[in-house]
FIMAR-282294 format. One record per residue (C-alpha): x, y, z; residue in one letter. Coordinates in steps of 0.5 Angstrom, whole numbers, plus 500, padded with zeros to 3 digits. Layout:
ATOM   u   v   w r
ATOM   X   Y   Z A
...
This chain:
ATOM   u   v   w r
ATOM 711 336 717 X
ATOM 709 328 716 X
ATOM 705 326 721 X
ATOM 708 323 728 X
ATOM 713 327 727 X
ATOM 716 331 732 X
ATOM 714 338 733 X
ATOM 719 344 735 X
ATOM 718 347 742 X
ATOM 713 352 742 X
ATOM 717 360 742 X
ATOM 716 364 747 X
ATOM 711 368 748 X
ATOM 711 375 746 X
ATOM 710 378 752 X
ATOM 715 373 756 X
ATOM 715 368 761 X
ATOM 711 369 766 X
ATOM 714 366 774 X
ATOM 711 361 777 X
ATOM 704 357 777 X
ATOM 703 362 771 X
ATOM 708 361 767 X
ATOM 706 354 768 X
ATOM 699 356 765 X
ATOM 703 359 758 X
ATOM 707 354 758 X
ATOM 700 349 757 X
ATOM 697 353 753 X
ATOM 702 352 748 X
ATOM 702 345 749 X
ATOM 695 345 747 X
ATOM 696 349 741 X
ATOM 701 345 739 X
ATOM 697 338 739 X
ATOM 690 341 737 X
ATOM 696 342 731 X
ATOM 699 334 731 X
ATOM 691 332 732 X
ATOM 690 335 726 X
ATOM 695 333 722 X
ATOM 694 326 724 X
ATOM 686 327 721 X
ATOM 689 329 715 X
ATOM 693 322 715 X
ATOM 687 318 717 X
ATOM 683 321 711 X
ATOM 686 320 706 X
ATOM 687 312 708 X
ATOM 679 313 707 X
ATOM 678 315 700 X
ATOM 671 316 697 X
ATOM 672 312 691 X
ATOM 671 306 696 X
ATOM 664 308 697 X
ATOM 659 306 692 X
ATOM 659 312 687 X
ATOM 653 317 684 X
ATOM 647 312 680 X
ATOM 649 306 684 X
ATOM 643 304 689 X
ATOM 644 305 696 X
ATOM 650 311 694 X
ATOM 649 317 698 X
ATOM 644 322 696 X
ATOM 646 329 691 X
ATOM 643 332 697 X
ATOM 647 329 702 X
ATOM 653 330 698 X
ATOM 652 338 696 X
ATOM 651 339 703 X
ATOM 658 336 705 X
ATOM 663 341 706 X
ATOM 668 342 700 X
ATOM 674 339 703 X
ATOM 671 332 704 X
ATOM 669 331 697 X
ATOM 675 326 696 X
ATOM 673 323 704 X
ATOM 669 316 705 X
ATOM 662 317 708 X
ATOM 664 312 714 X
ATOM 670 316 716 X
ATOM 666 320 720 X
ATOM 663 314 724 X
ATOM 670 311 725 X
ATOM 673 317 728 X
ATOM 667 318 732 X
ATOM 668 311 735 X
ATOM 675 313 737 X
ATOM 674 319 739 X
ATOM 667 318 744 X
ATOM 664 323 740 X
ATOM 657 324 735 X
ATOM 658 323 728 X
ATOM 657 329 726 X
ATOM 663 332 731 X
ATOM 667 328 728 X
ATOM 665 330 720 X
ATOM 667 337 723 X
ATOM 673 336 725 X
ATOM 676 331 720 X
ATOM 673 337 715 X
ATOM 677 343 720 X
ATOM 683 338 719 X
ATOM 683 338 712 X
ATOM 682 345 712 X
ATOM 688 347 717 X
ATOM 692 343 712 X
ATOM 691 344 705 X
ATOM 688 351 706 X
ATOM 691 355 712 X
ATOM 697 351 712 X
ATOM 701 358 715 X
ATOM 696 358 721 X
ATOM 697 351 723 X
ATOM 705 351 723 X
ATOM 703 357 728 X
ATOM 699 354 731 X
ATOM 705 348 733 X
ATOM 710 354 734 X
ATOM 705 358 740 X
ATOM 704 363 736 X
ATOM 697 363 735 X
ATOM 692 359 741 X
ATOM 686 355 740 X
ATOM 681 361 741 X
ATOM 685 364 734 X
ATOM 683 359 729 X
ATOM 675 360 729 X
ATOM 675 367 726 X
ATOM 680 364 721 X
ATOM 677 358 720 X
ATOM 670 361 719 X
ATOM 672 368 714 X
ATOM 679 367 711 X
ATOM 679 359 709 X
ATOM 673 359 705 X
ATOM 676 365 700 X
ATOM 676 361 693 X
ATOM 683 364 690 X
ATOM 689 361 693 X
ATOM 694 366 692 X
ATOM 688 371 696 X
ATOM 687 366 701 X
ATOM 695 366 702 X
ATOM 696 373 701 X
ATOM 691 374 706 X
ATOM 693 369 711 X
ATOM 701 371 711 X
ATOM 699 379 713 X
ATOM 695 376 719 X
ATOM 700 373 722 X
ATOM 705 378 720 X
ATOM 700 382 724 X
ATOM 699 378 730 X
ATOM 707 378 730 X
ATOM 707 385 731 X
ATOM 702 386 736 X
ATOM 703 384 744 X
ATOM 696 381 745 X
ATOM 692 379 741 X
ATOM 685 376 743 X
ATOM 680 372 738 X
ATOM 676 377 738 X
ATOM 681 383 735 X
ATOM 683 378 730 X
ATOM 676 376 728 X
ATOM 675 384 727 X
ATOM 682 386 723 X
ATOM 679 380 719 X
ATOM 673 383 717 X
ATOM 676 390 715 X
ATOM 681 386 711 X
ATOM 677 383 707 X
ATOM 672 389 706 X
ATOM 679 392 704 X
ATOM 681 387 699 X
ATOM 674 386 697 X
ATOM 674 379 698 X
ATOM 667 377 698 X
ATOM 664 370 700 X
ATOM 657 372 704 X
ATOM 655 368 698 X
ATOM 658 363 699 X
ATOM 656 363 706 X
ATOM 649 364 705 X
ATOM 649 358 700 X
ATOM 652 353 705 X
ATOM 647 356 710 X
ATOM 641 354 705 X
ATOM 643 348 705 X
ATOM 643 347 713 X
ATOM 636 349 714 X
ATOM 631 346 718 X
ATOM 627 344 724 X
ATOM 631 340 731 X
ATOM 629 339 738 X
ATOM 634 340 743 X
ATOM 634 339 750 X
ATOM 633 344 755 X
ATOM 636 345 762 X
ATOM 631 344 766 X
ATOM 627 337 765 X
ATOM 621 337 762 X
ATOM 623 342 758 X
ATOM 625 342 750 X
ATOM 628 348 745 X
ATOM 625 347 739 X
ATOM 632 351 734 X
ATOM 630 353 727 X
ATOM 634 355 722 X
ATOM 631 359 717 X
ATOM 633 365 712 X
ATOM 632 372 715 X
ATOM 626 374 711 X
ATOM 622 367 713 X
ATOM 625 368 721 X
ATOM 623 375 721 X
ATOM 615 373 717 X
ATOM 615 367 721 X
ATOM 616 371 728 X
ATOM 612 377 726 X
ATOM 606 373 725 X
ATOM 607 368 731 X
ATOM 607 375 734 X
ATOM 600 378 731 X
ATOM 597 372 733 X
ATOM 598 372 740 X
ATOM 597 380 740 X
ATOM 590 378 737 X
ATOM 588 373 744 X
ATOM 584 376 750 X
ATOM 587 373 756 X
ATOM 581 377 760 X
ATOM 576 371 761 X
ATOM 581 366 762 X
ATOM 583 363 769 X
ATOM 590 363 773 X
ATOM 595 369 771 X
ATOM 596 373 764 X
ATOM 601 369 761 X
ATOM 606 373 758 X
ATOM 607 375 750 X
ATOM 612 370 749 X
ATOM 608 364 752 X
ATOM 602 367 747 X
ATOM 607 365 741 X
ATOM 609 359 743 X
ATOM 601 357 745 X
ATOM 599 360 738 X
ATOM 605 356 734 X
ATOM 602 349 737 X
ATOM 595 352 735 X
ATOM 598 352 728 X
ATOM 602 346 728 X
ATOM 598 341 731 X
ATOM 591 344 730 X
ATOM 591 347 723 X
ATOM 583 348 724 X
ATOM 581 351 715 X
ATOM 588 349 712 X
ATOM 589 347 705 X
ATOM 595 343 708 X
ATOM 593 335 709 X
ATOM 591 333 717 X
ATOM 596 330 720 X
ATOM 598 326 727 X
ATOM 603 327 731 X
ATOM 606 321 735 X
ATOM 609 321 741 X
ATOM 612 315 745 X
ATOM 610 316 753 X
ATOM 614 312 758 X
ATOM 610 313 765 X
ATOM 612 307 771 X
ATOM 606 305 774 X
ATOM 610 309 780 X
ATOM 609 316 777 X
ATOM 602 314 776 X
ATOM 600 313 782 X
ATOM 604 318 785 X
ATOM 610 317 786 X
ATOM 617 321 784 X
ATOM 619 316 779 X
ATOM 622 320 772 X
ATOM 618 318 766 X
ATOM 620 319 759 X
ATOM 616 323 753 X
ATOM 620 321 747 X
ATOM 626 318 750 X
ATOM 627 326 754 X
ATOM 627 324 761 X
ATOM 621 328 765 X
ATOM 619 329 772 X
ATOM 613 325 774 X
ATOM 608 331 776 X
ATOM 609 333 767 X
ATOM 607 325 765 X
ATOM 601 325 770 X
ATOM 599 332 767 X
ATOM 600 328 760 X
ATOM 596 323 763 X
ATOM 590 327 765 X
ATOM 591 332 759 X
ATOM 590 325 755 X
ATOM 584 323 758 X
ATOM 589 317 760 X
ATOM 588 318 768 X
ATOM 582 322 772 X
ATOM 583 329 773 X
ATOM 578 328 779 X
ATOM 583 333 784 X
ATOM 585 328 790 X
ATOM 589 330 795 X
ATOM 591 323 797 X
ATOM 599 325 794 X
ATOM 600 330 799 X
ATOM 603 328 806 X
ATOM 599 326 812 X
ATOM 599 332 817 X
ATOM 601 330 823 X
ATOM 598 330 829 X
ATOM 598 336 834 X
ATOM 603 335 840 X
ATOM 600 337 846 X
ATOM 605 342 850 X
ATOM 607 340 857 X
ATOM 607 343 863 X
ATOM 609 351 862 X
ATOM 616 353 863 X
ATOM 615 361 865 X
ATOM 622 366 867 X
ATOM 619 373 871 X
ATOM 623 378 865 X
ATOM 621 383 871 X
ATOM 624 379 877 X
ATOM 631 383 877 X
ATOM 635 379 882 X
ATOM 631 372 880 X
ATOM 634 373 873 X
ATOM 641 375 876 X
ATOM 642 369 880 X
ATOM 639 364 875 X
ATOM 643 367 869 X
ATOM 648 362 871 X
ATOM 644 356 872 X
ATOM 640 359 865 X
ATOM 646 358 860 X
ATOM 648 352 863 X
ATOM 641 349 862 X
ATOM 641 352 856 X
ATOM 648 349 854 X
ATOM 645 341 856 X
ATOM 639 342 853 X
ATOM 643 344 846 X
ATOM 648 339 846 X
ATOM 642 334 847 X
ATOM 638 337 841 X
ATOM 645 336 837 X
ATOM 646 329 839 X
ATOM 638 328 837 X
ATOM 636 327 844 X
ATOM 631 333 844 X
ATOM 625 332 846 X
ATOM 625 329 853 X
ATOM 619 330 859 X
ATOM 624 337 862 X
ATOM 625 339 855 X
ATOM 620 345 855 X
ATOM 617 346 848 X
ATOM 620 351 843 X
ATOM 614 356 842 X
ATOM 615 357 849 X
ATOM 624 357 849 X
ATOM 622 362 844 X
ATOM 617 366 848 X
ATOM 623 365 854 X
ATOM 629 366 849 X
ATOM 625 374 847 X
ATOM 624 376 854 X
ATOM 631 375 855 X
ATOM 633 379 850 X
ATOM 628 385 852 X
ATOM 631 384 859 X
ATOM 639 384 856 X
ATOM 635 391 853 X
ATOM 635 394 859 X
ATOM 641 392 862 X
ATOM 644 399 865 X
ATOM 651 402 861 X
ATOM 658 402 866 X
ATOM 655 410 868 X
ATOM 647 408 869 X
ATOM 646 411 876 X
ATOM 643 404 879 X
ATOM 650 401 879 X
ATOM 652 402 887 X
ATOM 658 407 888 X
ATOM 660 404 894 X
ATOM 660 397 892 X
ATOM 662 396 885 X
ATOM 659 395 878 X
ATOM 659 387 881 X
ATOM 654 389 887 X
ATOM 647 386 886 X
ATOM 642 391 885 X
ATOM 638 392 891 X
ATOM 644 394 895 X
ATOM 650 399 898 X
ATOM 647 407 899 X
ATOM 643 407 892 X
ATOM 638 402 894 X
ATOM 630 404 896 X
ATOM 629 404 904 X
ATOM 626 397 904 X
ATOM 632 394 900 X
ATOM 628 394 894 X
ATOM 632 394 887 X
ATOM 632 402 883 X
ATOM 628 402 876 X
ATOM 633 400 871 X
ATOM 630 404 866 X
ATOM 636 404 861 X
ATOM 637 412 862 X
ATOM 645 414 862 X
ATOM 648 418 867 X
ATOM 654 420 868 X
ATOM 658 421 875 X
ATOM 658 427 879 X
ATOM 663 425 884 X
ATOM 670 428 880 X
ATOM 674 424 885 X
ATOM 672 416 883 X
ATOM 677 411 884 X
ATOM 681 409 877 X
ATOM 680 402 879 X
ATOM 672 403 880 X
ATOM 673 406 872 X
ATOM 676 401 870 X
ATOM 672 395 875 X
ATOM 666 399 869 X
ATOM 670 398 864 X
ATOM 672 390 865 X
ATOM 664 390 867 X
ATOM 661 393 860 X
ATOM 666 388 857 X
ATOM 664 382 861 X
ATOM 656 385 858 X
ATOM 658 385 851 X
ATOM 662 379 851 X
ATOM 655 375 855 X
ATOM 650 379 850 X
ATOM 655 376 844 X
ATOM 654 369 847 X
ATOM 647 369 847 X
ATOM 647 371 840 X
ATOM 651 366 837 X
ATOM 646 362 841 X
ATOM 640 364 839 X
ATOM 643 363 831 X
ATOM 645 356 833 X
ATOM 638 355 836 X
ATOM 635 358 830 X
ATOM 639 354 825 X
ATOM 638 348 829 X
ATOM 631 349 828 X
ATOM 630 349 822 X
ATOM 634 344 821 X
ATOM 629 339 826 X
ATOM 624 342 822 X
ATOM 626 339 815 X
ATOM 628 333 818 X
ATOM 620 333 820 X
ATOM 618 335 814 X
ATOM 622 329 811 X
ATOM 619 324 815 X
ATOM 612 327 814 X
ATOM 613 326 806 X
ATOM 616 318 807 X
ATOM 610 318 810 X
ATOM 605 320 806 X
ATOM 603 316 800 X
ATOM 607 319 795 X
ATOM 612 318 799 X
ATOM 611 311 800 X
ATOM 610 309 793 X
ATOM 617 312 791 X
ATOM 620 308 797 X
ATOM 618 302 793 X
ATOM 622 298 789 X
ATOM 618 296 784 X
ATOM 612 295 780 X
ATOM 608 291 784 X
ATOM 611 294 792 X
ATOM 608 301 788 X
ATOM 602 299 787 X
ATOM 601 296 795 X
ATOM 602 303 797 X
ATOM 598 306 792 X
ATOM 590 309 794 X
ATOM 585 305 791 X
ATOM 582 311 787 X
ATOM 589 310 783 X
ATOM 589 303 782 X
ATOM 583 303 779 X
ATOM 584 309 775 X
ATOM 591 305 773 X
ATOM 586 299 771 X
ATOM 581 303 768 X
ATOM 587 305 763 X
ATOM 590 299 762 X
ATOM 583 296 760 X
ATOM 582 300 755 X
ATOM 582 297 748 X
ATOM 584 303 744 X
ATOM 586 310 745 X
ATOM 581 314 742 X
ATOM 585 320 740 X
ATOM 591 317 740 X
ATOM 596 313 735 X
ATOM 597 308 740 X
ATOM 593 304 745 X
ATOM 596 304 752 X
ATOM 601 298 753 X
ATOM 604 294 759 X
ATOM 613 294 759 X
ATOM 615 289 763 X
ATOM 622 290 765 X
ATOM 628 287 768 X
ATOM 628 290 775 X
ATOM 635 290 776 X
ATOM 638 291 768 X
ATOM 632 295 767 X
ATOM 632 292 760 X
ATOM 625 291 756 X
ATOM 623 284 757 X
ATOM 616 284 755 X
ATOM 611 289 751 X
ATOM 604 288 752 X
ATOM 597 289 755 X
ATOM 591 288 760 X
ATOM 587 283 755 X
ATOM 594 279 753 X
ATOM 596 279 762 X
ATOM 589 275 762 X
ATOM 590 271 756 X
ATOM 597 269 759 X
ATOM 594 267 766 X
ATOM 588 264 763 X
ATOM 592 259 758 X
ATOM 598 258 764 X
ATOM 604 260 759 X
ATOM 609 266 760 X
ATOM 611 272 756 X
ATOM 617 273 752 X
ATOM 618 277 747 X
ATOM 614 276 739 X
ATOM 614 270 735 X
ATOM 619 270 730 X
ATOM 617 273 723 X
ATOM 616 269 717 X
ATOM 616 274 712 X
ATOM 623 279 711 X
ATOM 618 286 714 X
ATOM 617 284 722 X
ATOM 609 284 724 X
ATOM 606 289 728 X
ATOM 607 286 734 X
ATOM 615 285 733 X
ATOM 615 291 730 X
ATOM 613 295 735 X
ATOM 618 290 741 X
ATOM 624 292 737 X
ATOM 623 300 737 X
ATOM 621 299 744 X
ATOM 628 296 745 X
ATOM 633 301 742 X
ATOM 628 307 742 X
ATOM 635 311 739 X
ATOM 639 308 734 X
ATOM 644 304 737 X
ATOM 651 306 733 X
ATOM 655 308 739 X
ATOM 653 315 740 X
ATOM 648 316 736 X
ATOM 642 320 738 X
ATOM 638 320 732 X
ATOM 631 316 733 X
ATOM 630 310 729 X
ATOM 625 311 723 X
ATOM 617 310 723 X
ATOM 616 305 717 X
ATOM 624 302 717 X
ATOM 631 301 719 X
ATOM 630 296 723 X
ATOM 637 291 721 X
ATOM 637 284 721 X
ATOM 644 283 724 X
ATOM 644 276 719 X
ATOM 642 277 712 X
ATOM 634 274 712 X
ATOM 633 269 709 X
ATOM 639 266 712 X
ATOM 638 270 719 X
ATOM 631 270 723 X
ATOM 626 276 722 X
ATOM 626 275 730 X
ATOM 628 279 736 X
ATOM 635 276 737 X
ATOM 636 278 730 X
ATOM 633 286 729 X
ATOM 637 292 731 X
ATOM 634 299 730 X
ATOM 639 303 726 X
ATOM 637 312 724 X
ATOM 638 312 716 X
ATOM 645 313 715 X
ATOM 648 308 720 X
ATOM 644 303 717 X
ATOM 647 305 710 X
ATOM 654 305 714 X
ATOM 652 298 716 X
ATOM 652 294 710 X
ATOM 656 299 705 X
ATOM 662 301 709 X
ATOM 668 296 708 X
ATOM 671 293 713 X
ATOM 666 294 719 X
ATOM 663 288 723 X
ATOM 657 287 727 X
ATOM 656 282 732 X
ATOM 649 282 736 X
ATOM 647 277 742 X
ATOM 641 275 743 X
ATOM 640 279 750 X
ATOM 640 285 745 X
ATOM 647 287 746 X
ATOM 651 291 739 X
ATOM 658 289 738 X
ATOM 661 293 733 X
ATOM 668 293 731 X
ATOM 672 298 726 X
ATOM 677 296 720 X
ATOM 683 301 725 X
ATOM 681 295 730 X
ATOM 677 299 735 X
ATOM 671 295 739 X
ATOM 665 298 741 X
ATOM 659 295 745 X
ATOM 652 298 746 X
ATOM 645 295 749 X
ATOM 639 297 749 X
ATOM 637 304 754 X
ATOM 635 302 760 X
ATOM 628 303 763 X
């Protein structure tokens, strides 16, 4: 089928059309199979509109390199480099994504082409293609690889259901069957993916570090970390015992990062920390540790680790502790005065319902309110006193009377008219001849009990909720309060600053004084950005502040270069500008030592700030040997990129 041609309507699926919303759910499945298939057959198209003899060929200066090129997958071979970059723009994905799908693309329609024309009929849905894609399209012979393909789908036509996960296994039965080998194949692609990524974790401030390595190095590497945290004593160590996995992890930094009696050359790792002036003085203000966003509390744990900021154990960030209420006047219920608690149950609940109601409209508080240690001492009198209440057939209810006489009255009562213990014990009735409608005034009255003991209950639950509710919002206030709390309600810089202890702000100047980092790569350095754009507006420091002031000039970015290499001082603005490559979608760092672009070819075009973007090595490469791309940069650092299909794409530089 040519590309933008019609599809024919999907088949019916083998076990029939569903009614309702779950037919509508078969009927989309379908749907999404059958354009997963006309995307596929539209990237095919689009590749060969890219051919690789475009590119500059092997031997040619600035080519792509044989490592490069052996690790591409066999069916891009005859594809330009840059067609990737281009899809990715189209597609707002990574590069590499885009290299997988044209290379999935071309695999589905010049090696699969049975499981494609399937994939447009319904036959087979997204979930299939893995298994198929993975084990039967990299099999070397085409008539085996047909062969094979046909019996499959013959064989999922046969069946009424068939998940990925029973196709994957009938293909690894028939490929053991046909003796079909390709695990060398795969071992020799694999080999030439190996390496070491770091990827972010779920939780801020945290990173995995992914290696991909060969069985024996993994499981060599693995034992040895794991030798080298059995053999550490945690016995004279403060805190709690860490674990055996955090063992590893320690003893692999160890190795890493302090080789100690090595042959290796000593190195020195470089990393770049973004700390606010509010999260080192406190405040909640995320940082950055090599362009990964972290929480505050890590960068000023960096901080002090490095010996930037004193680790003197202050308490000032905490929120001040409010000053202790003094209770008003006590607000006491006698649990033991029966006839008090049954005339002033009335009033109790409508009390009580005004007192809620204020509380809810945020009113509580006032001079008749009483306080909560003594609601709480009253609500737990109360329901002991509910706790005795007598049962329908209690002999403390008067007979005469009715359950809804008052204690203390008809011919139960004491000779001086005092109210019978209610001691909760059960009697029963001894009078064979009570009247009906006395049994069912105890039924109506033992109802009317539950329901108010249900009532009460319902609200001492919202008093509780309510509670925590006013406690929280105490607590809140308290934090914004505080210091800490303060300086993160600060809107920029110089507002945190204000806020801060004295103790952090002469630490901060401390360590913007300083004239080297000891062991760092870097001294400390002073970013001055944009307050609404976040964007870098200068890189400096303590001594150029006072130069600048002294001398009554303002700052702005380095001077122009004369030279092709940017000095040190531009150098470092402009990879402190971009951070990342600045391809759209591009995640990879600018490299140390290069790939910073003059947008206008020098000499032509200024070795300046307006004229400088970071590219990672591959973008850079696309920028100046794709055919057909054009790229425009403004002189507040924005990137205009369009494509040869006509697509636009803007970046700008990460905000701080």
């Amino acid at each position: 089928m040519e590309c933008g041609a019609v599809a024919p309507a999907p088949t019916a699926p083998t076990v029939g059309w569903a009614s309702g919303p779950l037919g509508a759910a078969q009927a989309a499945d379908r749907e999404i199979a059958r354009q997963t298939a006309l995307r596929a057959r539209a990237l095919a198209a689009f590749a060969a509109t890219r051919p690789a003899s475009a590119d500059r060929q092997p031997g040619h200066p600035g080519a792509m390199s044989s490592e490069r090129r052996a690790s591409r997958p066999e069916v891009l071979a005859d594809v330009s480099e840059w067609a990737a970059q281009e899809l990715a723009i189209a597609l707002s994905i990574t590069t590499p994504a885009a290299e997988m799908q044209v290379s999935r693309a071309l695999t589905l329609v010049h090696r699969l082409p049975g499981v494609l024309s399937a994939l447009e009929a319904g036959s087979l849905h997204v979930g299939h293609l893995w298994p198929l894609l993975e084990k039967v399209a990299p099999i070397g012979a085409a008539a085996v690889r047909a062969r094979l393909e046909r019996d499959l789908l013959a064989w999922i036509a046969g069946r009424s259901v068939t998940t990925p996960a029973q196709l994957g296994s009938k293909i690894r039965r028939e490929l053991l069957a046909r003796n079909v080998r390709t695990a060398a194949q795969e071992l020799k692609e694999a080999l030439a993916r190996r390496g070491v990524r770091c990827v972010p974790a779920s939780v801020d401030g945290m990173a995995m570090l992914q290696a991909l390595l060969t069985v024996p190095e993994a499981e060599a590497l693995l034992d040895a970390l794991g030798r080298y945290a059995d053999a550490l004593d945690d016995t004279d160590t403060e805190g709690p015992p860490r674990t055996r996995q955090q063992k590893m992890a320690d003893c692999m930094l160890d190795l890493v990062l302090r080789p100690g009696e090595t042959q290796l050359p000593t190195v020195q790792a470089q990393l770049t920390v973004v700390a606010p002036v509010a999260a080192l003085v406190g405040g909640d203000q995320p940082g950055e540790v090599n362009d990964h966003p972290v929480p505050a509390e890590m960068v000023r744990a960096l901080a002090k680790g490095l010996g930037l900021l004193p680790d003197d154990g202050s308490g000032d960030d905490s929120p001040s502790t409010p000053a202790t209420a003094v209770p008003p006047a006590e607000f006491t219920v006698d649990p033991d005065d029966e006839v008090t608690g049954l005339v002033l149950a009335a009033a109790d609940e409508r009390w009580w319902a005004e007192v809620e109601a204020r509380a809810l409209r945020g009113e509580w508080g006032g001079e008749d309110d009483p306080p909560l240690d003594q609601l709480e001492r009253y609500w737990a009198a109360e329901a002991e006193w509910m706790a005795d209440w007598p049962d329908a057939d209690d002999e403390s209810f008067p007979r005469e009377l009715g359950p809804d006489a008052a204690p203390g009255t008809g011919p139960d009562a004491a000779p001086d008219g005092a109210a019978q213990p209610m001691d909760g014990r059960a009697a029963t009735a001894t009078e064979p001849d009570t009247p009906w409608w006395a049994l069912a005034d105890r039924s109506v009255a033992e109802a009317g009990r539950s329901l108010l003991e249900l009532d009460r209950r319902l609200a001492a639950a919202r008093r509780a909720v309510e509670r925590a509710r006013l406690a929280d919002l105490d607590d809140r206030d308290d934090w914004e309060q505080s210091p800490a709390g303060r300086v993160s309600a600060a809107t920029d810089a110089i507002s945190a600053l204000a806020h801060a202890s004295v103790g952090k702000r002469a630490a901060l100047a401390e360590l913007l004084d300083r004239t080297a980092g000891g062991g760092l790569a870097d001294r400390p350095r002073i970013a001055v950005t944009d307050a609404l754009t976040g964007a870098l507006l200068v890189l400096t420091d303590a001594r150029e502040l006072r130069a600048a002031a002294v001398a009554g000039r303002g700052l702005g970015p380095p001077d122009a270069s004369s030279t092709y290499r940017p000095g040190l001082k531009l150098d470092r603005f402009v990879r402190a500008r971009d951070r990342r490559c600045r391809f759209p979608g591009c995640r990879r760092r600018v490299p140390l030592g290069g790939e910073l672009d003059h947008r206008e070819s020098w000499p032509d075009g200024a070795t300046s700030a307006e004229n400088l973007v970071g590219f990672c090595t591959g973008h850079h490469r696309g920028k100046h040997q794709a055919p057909g791309w054009c790229y425009e940069l403004t002189a507040e650092g924005t990137l205009i990129i369009t494509t040869p299909s006509g697509l636009t794409a803007t970046t700008d530089p990460p905000p701080f």
